[in-house]
C-alpha positions as CSV (number, residue, x, y, z in Angstrom):
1,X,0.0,0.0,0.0
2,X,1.3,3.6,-0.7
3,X,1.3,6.5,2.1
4,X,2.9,9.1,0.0
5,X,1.3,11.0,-2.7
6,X,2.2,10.0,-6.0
7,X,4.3,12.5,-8.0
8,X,3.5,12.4,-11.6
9,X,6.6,15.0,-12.2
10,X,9.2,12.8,-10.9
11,X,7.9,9.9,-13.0
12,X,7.7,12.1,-16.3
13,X,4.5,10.7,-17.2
14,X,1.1,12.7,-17.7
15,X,-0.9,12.3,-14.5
16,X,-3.8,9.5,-14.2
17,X,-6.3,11.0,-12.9
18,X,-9.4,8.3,-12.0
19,X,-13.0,9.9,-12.7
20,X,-15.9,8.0,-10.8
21,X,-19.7,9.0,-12.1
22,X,-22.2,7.5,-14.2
23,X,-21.8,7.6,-18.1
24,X,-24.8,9.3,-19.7
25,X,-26.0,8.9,-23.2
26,X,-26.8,12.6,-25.0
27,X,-29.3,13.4,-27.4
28,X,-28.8,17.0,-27.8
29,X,-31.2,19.4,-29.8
30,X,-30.9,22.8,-30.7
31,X,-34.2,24.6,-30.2
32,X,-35.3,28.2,-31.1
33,X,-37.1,28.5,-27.3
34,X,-38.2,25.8,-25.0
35,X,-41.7,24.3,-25.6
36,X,-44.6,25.1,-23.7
37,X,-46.4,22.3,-21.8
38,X,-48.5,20.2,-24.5
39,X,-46.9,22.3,-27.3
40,X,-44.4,21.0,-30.2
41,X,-40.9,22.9,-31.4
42,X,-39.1,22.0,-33.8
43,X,-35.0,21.6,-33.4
44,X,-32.3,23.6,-35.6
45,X,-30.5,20.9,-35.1
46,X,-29.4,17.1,-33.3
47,X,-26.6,15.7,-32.0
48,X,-26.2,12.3,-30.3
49,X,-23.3,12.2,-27.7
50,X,-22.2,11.0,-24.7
51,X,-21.5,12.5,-21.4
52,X,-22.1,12.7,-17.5
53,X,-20.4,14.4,-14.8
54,X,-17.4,12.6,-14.5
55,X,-17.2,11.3,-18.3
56,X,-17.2,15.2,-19.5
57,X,-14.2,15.6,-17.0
58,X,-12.3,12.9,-17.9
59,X,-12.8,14.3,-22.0
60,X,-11.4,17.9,-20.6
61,X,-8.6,16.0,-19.0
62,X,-7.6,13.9,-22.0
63,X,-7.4,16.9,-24.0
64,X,-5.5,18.7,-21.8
65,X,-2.9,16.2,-21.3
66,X,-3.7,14.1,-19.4
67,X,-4.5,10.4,-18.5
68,X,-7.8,9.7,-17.7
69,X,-9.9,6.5,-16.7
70,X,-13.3,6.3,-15.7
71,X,-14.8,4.2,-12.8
72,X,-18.5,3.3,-12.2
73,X,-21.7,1.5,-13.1
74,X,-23.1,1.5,-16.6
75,X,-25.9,-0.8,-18.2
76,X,-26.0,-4.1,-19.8
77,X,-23.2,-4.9,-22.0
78,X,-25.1,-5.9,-24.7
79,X,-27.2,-2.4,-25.0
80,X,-26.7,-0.5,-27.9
81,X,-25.8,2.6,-25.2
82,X,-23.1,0.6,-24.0
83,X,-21.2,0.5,-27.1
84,X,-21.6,3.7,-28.3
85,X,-20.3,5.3,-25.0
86,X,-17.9,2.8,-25.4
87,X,-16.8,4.0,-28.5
88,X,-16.5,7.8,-27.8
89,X,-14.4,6.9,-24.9
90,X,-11.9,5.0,-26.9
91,X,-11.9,8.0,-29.7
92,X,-11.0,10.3,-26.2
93,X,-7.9,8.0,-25.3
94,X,-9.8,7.4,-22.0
95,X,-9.5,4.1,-20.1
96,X,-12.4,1.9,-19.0
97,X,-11.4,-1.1,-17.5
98,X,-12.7,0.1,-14.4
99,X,-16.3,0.7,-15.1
100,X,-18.9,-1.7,-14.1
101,X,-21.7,-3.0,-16.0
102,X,-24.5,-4.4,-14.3
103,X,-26.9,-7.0,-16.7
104,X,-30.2,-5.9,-17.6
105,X,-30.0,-2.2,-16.2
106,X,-30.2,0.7,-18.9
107,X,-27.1,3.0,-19.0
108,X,-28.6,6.6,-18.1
109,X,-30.3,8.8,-21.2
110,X,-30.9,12.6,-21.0
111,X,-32.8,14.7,-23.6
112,X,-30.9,17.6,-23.6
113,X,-32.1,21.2,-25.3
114,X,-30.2,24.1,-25.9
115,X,-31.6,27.6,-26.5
116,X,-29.8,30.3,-28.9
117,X,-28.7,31.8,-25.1
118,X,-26.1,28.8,-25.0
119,X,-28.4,27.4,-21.7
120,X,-28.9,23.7,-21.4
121,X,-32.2,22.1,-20.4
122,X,-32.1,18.7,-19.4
123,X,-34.3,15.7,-18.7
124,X,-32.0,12.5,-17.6
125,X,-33.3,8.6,-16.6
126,X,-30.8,6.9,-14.2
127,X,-32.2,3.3,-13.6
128,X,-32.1,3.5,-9.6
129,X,-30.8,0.1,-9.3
130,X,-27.4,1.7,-10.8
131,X,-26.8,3.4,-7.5
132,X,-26.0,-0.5,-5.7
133,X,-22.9,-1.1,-7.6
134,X,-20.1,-1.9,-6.0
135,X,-16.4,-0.6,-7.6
136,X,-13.6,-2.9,-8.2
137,X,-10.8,-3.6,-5.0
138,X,-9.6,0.0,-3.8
139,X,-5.8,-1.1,-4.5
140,X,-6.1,-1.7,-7.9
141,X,-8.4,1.5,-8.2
142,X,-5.8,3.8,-6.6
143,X,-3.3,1.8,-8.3
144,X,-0.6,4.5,-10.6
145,X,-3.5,7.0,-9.5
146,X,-2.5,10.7,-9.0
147,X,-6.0,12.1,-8.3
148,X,-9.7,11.6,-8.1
149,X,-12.6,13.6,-9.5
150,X,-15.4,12.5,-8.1
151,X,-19.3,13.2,-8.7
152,X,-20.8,14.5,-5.5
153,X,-24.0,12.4,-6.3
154,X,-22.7,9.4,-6.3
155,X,-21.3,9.5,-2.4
156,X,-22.6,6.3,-1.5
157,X,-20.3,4.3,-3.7
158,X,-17.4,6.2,-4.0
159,X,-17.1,8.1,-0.2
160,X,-14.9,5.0,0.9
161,X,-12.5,5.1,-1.7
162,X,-12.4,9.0,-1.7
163,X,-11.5,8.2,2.2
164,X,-9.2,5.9,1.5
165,X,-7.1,8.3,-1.0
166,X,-7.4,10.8,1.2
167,X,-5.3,9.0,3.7
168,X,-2.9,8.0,1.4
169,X,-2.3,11.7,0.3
170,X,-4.0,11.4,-3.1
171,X,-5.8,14.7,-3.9
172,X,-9.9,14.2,-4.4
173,X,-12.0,16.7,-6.0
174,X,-15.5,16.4,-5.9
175,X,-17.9,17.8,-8.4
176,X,-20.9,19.3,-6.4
177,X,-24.1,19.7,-8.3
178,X,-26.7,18.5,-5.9
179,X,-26.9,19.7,-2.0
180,X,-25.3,18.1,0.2
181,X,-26.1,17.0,3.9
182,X,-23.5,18.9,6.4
183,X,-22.7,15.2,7.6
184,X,-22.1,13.6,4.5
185,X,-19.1,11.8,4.7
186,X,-17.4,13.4,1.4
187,X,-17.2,16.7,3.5
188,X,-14.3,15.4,4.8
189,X,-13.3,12.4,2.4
190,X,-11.7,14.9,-0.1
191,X,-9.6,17.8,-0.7
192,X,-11.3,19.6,-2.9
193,X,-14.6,20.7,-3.1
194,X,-16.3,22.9,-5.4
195,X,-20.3,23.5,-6.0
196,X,-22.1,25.1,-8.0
197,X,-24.0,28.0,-6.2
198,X,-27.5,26.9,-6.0
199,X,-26.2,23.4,-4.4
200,X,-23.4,25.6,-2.5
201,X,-26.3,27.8,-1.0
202,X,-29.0,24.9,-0.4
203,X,-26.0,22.9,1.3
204,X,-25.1,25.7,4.0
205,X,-28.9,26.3,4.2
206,X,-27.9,30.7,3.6
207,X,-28.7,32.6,0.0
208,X,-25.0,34.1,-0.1
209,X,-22.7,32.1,-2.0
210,X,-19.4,33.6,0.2
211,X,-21.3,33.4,3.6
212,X,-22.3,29.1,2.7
213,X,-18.4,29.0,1.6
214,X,-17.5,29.8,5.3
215,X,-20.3,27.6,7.2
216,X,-18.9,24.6,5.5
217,X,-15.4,25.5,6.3
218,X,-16.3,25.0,9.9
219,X,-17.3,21.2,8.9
220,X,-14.5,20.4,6.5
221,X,-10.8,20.8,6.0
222,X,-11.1,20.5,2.2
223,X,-10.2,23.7,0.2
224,X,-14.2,24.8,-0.6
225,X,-15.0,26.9,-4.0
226,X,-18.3,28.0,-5.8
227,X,-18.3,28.4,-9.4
228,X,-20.9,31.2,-10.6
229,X,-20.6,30.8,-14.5
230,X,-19.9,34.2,-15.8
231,X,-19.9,35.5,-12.8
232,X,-16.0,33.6,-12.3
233,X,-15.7,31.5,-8.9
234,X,-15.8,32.3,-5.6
235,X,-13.3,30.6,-2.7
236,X,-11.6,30.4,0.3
237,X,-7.4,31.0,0.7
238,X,-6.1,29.4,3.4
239,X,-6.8,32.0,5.9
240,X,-10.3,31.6,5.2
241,X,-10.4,34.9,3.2
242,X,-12.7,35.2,0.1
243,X,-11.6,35.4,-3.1
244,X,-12.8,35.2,-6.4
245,X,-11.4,34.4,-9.6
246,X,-13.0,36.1,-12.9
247,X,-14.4,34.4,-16.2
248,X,-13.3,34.8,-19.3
249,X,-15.9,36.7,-21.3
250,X,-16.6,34.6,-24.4
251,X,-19.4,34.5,-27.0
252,X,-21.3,31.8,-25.3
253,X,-23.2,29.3,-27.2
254,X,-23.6,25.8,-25.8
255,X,-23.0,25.8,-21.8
256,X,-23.5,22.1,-21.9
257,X,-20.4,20.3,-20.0
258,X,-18.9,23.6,-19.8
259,X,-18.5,23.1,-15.4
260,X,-17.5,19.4,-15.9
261,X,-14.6,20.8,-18.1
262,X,-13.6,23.0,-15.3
263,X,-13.5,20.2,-13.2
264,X,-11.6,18.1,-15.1
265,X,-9.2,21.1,-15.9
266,X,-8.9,21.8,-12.1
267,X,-8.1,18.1,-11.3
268,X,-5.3,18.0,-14.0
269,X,-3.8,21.5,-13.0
270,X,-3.7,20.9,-9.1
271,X,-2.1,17.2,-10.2
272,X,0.7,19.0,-11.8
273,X,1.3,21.3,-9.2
274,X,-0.1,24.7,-10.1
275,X,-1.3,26.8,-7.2
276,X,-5.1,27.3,-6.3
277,X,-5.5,30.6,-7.9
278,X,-3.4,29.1,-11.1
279,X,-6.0,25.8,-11.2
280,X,-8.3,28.0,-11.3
281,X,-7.8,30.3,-14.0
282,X,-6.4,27.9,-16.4
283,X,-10.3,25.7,-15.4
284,X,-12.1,29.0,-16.4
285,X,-10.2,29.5,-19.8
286,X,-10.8,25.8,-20.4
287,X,-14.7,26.1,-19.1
288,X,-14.7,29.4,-21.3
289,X,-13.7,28.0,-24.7
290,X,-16.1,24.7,-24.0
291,X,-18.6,27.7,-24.0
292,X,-17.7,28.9,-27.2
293,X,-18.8,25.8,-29.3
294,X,-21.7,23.2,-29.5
295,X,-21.0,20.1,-29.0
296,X,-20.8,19.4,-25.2
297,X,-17.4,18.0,-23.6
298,X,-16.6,17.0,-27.3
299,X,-16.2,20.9,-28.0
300,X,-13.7,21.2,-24.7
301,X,-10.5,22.5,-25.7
302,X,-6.6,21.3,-26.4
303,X,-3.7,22.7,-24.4
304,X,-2.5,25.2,-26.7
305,X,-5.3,27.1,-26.7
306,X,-6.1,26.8,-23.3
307,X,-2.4,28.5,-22.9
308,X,-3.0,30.9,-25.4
309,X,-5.9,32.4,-23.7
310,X,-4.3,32.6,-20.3
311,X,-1.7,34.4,-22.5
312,X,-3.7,37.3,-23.6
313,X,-3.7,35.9,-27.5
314,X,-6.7,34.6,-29.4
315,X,-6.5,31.0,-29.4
316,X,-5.7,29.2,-32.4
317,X,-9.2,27.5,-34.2
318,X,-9.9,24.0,-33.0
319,X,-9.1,21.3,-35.7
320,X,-11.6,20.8,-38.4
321,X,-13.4,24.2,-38.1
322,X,-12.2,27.6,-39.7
């Protein structure tokens, strides 16, 4: 068993960093405004991906640089979802030996609509019976691991493991979209956490995204952060001070995967040993280009022009569009 973090620079080798979620299947439509209840509108356009919390991370990471392998419970092997999600993943360079499929469930679906505002609307089926799996042996999970993002909502299978990193130095960032209880054992089973704010303020129980910040400090020794879309993120230094790192204004078009990006980006950048405030702008230029193309996590964006807009100069086009 290892007691020391790992140290991807000393090795030379891109650091693995080991996403645990659900893998969701994405049929995407553009749509000139949202329906009204009984009413019919007709999309612009369709797109059929895949994605999911920790599956849209582990795309930013790959494309940043890193290694990335996903871990957790998907469908029957034999579903036509299966594959496809299969498929993407290999495209991405991400590994999936650790992901679990469990016979006759369905892998989770969400219809997915996207206004010309760039907002996502989304209706997702997770078959509940996906929530009992249980992950392969912890050692061989943590094995040649440098970090852990971790979906928030899916604490009952992962909070172990997370706990178990912990203690053995390995940095865990959790992804919170969903509010949390104050005793929830991922509170203290990470090092990172960062929310989004309407789960940030329903988990403090207050309506101020800096004040929840510093109520869940009191509970948790993990650094704490709220990101606020174009509003930047707000977080806590180590003196518990607030502080608050801008976004990058962008012609938005398709939010859709845009936080799980930032995620992702986060993860890699703390792995290779960039400071807080550093993480976090190079996530926001990462979540900021995402923004700037339909497509979902398919649309995050390669190193070079993540660097290039940190550098002040217009990023070079991605490949395959002018």
């Amino acid at each position: 068993m290892t007691n020391a973090a790992p140290n991807p620079t000393a090795t030379g080798k891109p650091p693995r960093i080991l996403c645990i979620g659900m893998p969701v299947r994405d049929l995407t439509f553009r749509v000139p405004g949202l329906p009204a209840r009984g009413s019919k509108e007709h999309a612009t356009h369709f797109d059929e991906i895949c994605g999911g919390n920790a599956l849209n991370g582990a795309i930013g990471i790959a494309r940043l640089g890193g290694r990335a392998s996903i871990c957790g419970p998907m469908g029957d092997e034999r579903e036509t979802t299966s594959r496809y999600i299969f498929e993407k993943m290999a495209e991405e360079g991400i590994e999936t030996r650790h992901l679990v499929h469990i016979p006759g469930l369905v892998t989770p679906i969400s219809n997915i609509m996207i206004d010309p505002t760039g907002e996502r609307t989304i209706v997702t089926f997770r078959d509940p019976e996906l929530w009992n799996v249980r992950l392969p042996d912890t050692d061989l999970l943590l094995e040649d691991c440098d970090a852990i993002l971790a979906e928030s909502r899916c604490a009952n299978f992962c909070t172990d493991l997370c706990a178990e990193a912990t203690r053995r130095g390995i940095p865990v960032i959790v992804d919170v979209d969903r509010a949390m209880s104050l005793r929830e054992g991922l509170l203290t089973a990470s090092s990172h956490l960062i929310f989004s704010s309407e789960p940030l303020q329903e988990t403090a129980g207050v309506a101020d995204d800096g004040e929840a910040l510093k109520r869940i400090a009191k509970l948790t020794p993990s650094f704490l952060a709220g990101t606020r879309g174009a509003q930047g993120t707000i977080w806590l230094d180590d003196d518990q001070n607030l502080r608050q790192t801008p976004a990058f204004p962008v012609h938005t078009v398709d939010t859709l995967g845009a936080g799980d990006v930032f995620h992702g980006a986060f993860a890699l950048a703390i792995t290779e040993g960039q400071d807080l405030r550093a993480a976090l702008q190079f996530a926001s230029a990462a979540a900021a280009l995402k923004c700037t193309r339909f497509g979902g996590a398919f649309a995050a964006p390669q190193r070079a022009e993540v660097e290039a807009l940190l550098g002040g100069q217009r990023p070079p086009p991605p490949v395959g569009m002018p």
